[in-house]
C-alpha positions in Angstrom: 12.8 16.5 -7.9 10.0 14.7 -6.0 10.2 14.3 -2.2 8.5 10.8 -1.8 7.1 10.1 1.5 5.8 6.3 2.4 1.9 5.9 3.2 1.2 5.4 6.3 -0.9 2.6 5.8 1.9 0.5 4.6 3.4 -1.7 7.2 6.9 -1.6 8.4 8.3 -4.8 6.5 6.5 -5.5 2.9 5.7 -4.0 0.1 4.6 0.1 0.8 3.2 2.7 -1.0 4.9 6.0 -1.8 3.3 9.4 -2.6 4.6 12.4 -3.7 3.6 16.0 -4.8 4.5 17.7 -7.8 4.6 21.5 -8.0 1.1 21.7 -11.0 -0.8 19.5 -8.1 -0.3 16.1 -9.9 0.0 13.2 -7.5 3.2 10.2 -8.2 2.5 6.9 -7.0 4.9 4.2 -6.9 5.5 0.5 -5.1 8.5 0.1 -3.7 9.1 -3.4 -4.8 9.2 -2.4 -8.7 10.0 2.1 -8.1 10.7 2.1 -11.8 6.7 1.8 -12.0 5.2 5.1 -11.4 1.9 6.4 -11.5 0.8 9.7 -12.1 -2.9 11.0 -11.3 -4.9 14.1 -9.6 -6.0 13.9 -6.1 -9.8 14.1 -7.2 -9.2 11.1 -9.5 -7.1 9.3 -6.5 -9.9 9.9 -4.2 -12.6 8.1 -6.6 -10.3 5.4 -6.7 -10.1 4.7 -3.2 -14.0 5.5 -2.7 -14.7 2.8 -5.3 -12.2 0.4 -3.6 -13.4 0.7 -0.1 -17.5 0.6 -2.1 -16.7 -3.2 -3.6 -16.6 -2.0 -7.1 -14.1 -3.7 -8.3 -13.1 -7.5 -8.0 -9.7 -9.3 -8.1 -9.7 -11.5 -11.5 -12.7 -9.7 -13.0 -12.7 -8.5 -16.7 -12.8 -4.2 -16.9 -15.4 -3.5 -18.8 
């Protein structure tokens, strides 16, 4: 069983981001307005994510190429 904990750069009153921590280091991600959606991922790939968001390297309503 996963012990989910909320991030704490959600706020208090919309939608917020849960993480948890599997025992083989895998990271689950899930929204709390659809928690049937869950993401699974490693924390190096999570962190290259982020990296890239905070960068501008990707755009809302652009094509992935």
């Amino acid at each position: 069983m996963l012990n989910w904990q909320k991030s704490t750069f959600s706020p208090e009153a919309s939608s917020c981001v849960y993480v948890a921590s599997a025992p083989d280091g895998a990271l689950w991600l899930r929204e709390s307005d659809e928690p049937e959606a869950v993401l699974r991922t490693t924390s190096g790939a999570l962190r290259a994510l982020i990296r890239g968001v905070k960068a501008g390297q990707f755009e809302v309503g652009r094509p992935v190429s």
